[in-house]
C-alpha positions in Angstrom: 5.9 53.2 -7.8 5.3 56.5 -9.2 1.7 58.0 -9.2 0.5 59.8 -11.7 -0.6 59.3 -15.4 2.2 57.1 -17.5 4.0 60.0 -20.0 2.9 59.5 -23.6 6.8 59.4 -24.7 7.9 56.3 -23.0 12.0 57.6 -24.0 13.5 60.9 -25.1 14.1 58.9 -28.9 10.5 58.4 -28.7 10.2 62.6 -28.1 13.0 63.6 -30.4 10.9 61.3 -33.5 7.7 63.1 -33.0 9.4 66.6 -32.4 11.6 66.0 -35.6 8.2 65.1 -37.6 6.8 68.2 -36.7 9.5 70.3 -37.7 9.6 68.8 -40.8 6.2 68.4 -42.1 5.4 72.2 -40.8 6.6 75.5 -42.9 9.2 77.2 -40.7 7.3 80.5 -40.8 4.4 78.2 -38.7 6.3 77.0 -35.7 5.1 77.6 -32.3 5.2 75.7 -29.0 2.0 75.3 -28.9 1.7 73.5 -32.6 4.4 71.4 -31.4 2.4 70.3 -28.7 -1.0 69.8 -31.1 1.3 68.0 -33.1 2.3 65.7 -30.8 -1.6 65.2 -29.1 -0.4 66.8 -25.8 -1.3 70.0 -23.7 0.9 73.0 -23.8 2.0 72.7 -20.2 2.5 69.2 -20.4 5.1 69.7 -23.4 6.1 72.6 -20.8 6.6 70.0 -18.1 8.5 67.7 -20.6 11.0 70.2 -20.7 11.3 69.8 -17.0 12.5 66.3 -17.0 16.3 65.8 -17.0 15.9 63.2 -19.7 13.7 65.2 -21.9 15.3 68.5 -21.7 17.8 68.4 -24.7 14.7 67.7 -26.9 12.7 70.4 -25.3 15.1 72.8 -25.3 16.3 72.2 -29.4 12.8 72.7 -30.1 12.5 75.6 -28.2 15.0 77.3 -29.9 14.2 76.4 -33.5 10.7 78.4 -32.7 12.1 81.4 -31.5 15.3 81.4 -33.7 11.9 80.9 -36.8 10.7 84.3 -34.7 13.6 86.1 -34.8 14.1 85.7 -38.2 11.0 86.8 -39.2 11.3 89.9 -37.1 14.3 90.6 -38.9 12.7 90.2 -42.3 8.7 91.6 -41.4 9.1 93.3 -37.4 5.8 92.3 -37.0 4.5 93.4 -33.7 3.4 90.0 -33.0 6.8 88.2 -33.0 7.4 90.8 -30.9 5.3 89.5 -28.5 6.3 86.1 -29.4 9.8 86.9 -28.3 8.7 88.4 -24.9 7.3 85.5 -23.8 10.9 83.9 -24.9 12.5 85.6 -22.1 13.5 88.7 -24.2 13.1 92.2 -22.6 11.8 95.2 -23.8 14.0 98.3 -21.8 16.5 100.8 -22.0 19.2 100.9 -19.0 20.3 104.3 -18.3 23.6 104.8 -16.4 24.2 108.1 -14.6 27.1 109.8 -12.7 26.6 112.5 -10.8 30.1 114.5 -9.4 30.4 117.7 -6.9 29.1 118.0 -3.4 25.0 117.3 -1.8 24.3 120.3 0.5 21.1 120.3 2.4 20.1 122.7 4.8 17.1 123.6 6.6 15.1 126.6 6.5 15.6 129.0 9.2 
């Protein structure tokens, strides 16, 4: 028997409904995770740790990306500094790579 509170969404249909209502009764430029998870009267990490169930995942994940695909587009349209920060915590990185070749000969001597 597992311990532990019982999860609020007894099936991933159950999940999928109430993710699905949000998205559709919120304006796209509103989406966040953490509406999502005020929308469906759960913690933040919990809808985190929803996402970390096998069964769960698909519905997690979709909803996931419909918030930060709704940041990306309003990037493209305002680049507020704010999605910018949105994104970052999305996974997305902020650096430049800089590749360098150096040719010819290393000589090194001591002073004598």
């Amino acid at each position: 028997m597992p311990a532990g509170r019982p999860l609020k969404f007894e099936s991933p249909e159950i999940l999928q409904e109430a993710v699905d209502a949000y998205f559709v009764k919120t304006n796209e430029d509103e989406w966040t995770m953490t509406g999502l998870a005020m929308a469906l009267d759960i913690d933040y990490h919990t809808l985190i740790n929803y996402g970390n169930k096998e069964q769960y995942f698909q519905s997690i994940k979709k909803a996931r990306l419909k918030v930060h695909n709704a940041y990306e587009k309003d990037l493209r349209k305002k680049g507020r500094s704010g999605d910018i920060f949105a994104l970052k915590n999305f996974g997305w990185r902020d650096k430049q790579e800089v590749e360098q070749e150096t040719t010819g000969s290393l000589k090194i001597s001591w002073g004598e």
